[in-house]
VMD Tcl script that draws the C-alpha trace (Angstrom):
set ca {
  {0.00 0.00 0.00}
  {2.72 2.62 1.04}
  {4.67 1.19 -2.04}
  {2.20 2.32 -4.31}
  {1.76 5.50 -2.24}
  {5.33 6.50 -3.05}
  {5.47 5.11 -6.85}
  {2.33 7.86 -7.14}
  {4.41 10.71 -5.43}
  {7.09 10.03 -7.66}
  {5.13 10.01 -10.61}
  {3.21 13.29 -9.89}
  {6.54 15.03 -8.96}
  {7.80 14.10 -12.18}
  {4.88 15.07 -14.08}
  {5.80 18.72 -12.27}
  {9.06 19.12 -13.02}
  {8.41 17.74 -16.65}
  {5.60 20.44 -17.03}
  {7.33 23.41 -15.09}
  {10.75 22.64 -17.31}
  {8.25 22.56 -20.64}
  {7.03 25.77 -19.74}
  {10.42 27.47 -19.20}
  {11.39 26.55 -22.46}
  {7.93 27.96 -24.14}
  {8.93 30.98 -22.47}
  {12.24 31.44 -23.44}
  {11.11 30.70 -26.83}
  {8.75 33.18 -27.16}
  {11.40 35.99 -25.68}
  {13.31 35.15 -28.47}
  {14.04 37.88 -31.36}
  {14.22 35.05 -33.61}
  {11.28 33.24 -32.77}
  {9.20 36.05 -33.00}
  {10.23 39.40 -34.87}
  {7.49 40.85 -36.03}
  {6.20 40.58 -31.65}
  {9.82 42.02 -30.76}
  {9.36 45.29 -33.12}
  {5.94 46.14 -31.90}
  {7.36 45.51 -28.37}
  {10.62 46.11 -28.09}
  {12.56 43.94 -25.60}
  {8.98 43.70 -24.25}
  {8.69 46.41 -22.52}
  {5.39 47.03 -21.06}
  {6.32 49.71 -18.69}
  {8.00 53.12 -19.60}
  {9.39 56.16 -17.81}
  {9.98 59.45 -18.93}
  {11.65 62.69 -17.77}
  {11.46 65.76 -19.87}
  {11.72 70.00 -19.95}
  {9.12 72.17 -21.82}
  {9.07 75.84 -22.44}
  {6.22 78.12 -22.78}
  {3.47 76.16 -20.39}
  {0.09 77.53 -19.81}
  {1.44 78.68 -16.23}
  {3.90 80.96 -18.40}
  {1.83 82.09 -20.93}
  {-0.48 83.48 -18.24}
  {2.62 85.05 -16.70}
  {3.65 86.51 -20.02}
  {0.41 87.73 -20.66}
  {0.24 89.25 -17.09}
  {3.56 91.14 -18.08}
  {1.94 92.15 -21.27}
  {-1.39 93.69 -19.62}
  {-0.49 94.69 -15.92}
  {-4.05 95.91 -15.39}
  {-5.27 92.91 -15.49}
  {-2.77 91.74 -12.34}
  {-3.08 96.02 -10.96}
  {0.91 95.62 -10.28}
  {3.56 96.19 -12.90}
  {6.51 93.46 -13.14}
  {9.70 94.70 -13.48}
  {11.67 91.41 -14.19}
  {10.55 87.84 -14.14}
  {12.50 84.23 -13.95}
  {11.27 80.91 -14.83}
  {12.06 77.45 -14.67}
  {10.43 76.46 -17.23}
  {8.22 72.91 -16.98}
  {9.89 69.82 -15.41}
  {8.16 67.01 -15.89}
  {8.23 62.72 -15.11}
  {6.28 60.27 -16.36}
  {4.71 56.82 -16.47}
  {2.93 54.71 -18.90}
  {2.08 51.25 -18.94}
  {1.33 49.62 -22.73}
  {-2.13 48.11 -23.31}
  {-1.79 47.25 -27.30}
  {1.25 47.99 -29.57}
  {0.12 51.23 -29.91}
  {-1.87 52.51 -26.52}
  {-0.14 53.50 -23.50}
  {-1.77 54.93 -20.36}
  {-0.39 56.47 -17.23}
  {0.26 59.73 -15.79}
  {3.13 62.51 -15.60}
  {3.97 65.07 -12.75}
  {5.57 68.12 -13.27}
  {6.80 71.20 -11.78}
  {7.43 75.06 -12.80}
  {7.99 78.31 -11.56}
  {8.52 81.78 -11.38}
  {9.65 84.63 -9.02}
  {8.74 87.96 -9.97}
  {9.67 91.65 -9.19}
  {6.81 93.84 -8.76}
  {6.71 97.58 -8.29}
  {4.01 98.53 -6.45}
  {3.70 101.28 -3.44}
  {6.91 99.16 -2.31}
  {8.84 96.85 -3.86}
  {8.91 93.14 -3.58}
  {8.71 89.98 -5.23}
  {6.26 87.28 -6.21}
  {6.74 83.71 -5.86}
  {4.49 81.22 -7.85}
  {5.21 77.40 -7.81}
  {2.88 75.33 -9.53}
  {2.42 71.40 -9.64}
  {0.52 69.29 -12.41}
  {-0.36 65.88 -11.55}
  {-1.98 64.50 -14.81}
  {-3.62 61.32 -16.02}
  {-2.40 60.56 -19.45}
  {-2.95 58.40 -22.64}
  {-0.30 58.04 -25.58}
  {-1.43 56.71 -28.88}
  {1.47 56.18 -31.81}
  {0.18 55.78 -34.69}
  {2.95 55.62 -36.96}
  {6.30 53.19 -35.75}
  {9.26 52.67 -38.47}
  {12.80 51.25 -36.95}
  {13.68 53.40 -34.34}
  {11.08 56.26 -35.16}
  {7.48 56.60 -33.83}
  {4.98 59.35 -34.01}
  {2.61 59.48 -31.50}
  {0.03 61.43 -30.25}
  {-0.58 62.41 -26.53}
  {-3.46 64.15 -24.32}
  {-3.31 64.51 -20.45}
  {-5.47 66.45 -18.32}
  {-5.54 66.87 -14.12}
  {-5.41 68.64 -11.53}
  {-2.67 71.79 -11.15}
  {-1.92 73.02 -7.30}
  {-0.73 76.40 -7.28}
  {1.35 78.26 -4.68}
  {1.89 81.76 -4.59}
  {3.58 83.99 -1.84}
  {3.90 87.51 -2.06}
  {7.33 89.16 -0.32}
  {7.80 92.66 1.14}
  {10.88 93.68 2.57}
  {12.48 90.28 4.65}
  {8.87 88.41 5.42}
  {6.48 87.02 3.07}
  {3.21 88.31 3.74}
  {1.01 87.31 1.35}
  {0.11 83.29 0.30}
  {-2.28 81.60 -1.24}
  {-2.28 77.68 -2.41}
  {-5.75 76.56 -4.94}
  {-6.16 73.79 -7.22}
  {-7.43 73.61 -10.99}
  {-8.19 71.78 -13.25}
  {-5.27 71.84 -16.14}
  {-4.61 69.82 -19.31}
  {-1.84 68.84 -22.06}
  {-2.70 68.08 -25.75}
  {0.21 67.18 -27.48}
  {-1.15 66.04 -31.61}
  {2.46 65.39 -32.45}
  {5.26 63.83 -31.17}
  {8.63 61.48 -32.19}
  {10.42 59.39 -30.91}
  {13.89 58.01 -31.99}
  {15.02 54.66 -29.92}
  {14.07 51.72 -28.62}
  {15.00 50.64 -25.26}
  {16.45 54.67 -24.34}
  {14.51 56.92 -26.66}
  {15.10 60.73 -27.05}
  {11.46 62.95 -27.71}
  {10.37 65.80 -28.69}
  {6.99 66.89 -28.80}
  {4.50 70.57 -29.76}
  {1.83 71.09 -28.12}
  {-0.47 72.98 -25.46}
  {-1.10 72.77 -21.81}
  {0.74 72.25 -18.79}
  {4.12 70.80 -19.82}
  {4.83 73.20 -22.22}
  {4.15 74.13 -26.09}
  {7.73 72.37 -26.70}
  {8.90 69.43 -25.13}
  {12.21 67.73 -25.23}
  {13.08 64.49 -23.40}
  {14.30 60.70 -23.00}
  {12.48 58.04 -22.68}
  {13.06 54.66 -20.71}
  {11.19 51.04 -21.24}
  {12.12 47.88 -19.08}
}
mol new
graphics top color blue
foreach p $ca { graphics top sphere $p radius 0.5 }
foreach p [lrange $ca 0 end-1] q [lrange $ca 1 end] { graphics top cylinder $p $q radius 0.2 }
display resetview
């Protein structure tokens, strides 16, 4: 009885290792260039998840700022100089089909401003964009793709206001804020360099590089 017992045990430990070694091989297999190339271009290396880190110019947050500059009425101070940072900005996607990603991007940019009013001082305005995204690439060639891109969130403003050696003035609000970007390319595979035009919160030009793994 325990005989056969053990003769089962071996037989179904077997049939395990038999199956799990089976299944390894399938899988190397099918992570083979070779096996499949036509799969590897559309994924390359299989890379499902993707980072990104870029720096636009000219975001919405500046353009108001410019156009603040342009019209002081509308802001009842007049701004002597201003500095910006421009738009800093990291993302994630995750790929759902060869040619859909989805994820969402953070970015910062600011400004500090010197106002002449009654007295002088300076304005400090930091704003943060935390966005929902969706990439679509519609066209893929080699190492070039054009895409697409639209993004749209929520942007959390800070502004201070400084007189003399204390800030005096702050204020912190959210908004809702946005980035559609109708072209964009891509050169790499694994690494990638970007660029991309557009409008919205990361900026009407876009440069970056772009990760997969």
């Amino acid at each position: 009885m325990k005989t056969n017992m053990i003769r089962k045990l071996l037989i179904t430990v077997c049939a395990a290792v038999f199956a799990a070694g089976t299944v390894e091989a399938q899988e190397r297999a099918f992570h083979s260039r070779d096996a499949q190339p036509d799969l590897y271009e559309l994924y390359p290396r299989y890379s499902f998840h993707e980072v990104s880190l870029s720096y636009g110019i000219l975001s919405i947050n500046d353009i108001t700022s410019i156009m603040t500059d342009l019209f002081p009425s509308l802001a009842g101070t007049q701004i002597a100089e201003r500095w910006g940072t421009g738009s800093i900005n990291f993302g994630y996607t995750y790929r759902l089909t060869p040619a859909l990603t989805v994820g969402g991007i953070f970015g910062y940019s600011g400004n500090m401003s010197d106002v002449v009013d009654e007295v002088q001082g300076f304005v400090y305005k930091n704003f943060y964009s935390i966005l929902p995204q969706v990439k679509f690439e519609w066209y893929r060639s080699g190492i070039v793709t054009l895409y697409s891109r639209l993004a749209a969130g929520v942007l959390i403003a800070n502004i201070q206001g400084q007189h003399g050696a204390e800030i005096d003035d702050e204020l912190t609000a959210a908004a809702f804020t946005f980035q559609v970007s109708p072209i964009g390319i891509e050169l790499g595979r694994s690494v990638a360099g970007f660029a991309e035009a557009g409008f919205g919160a990361t900026g009407v030009f876009t440069l970056g590089v772009r990760a997969r793994f």
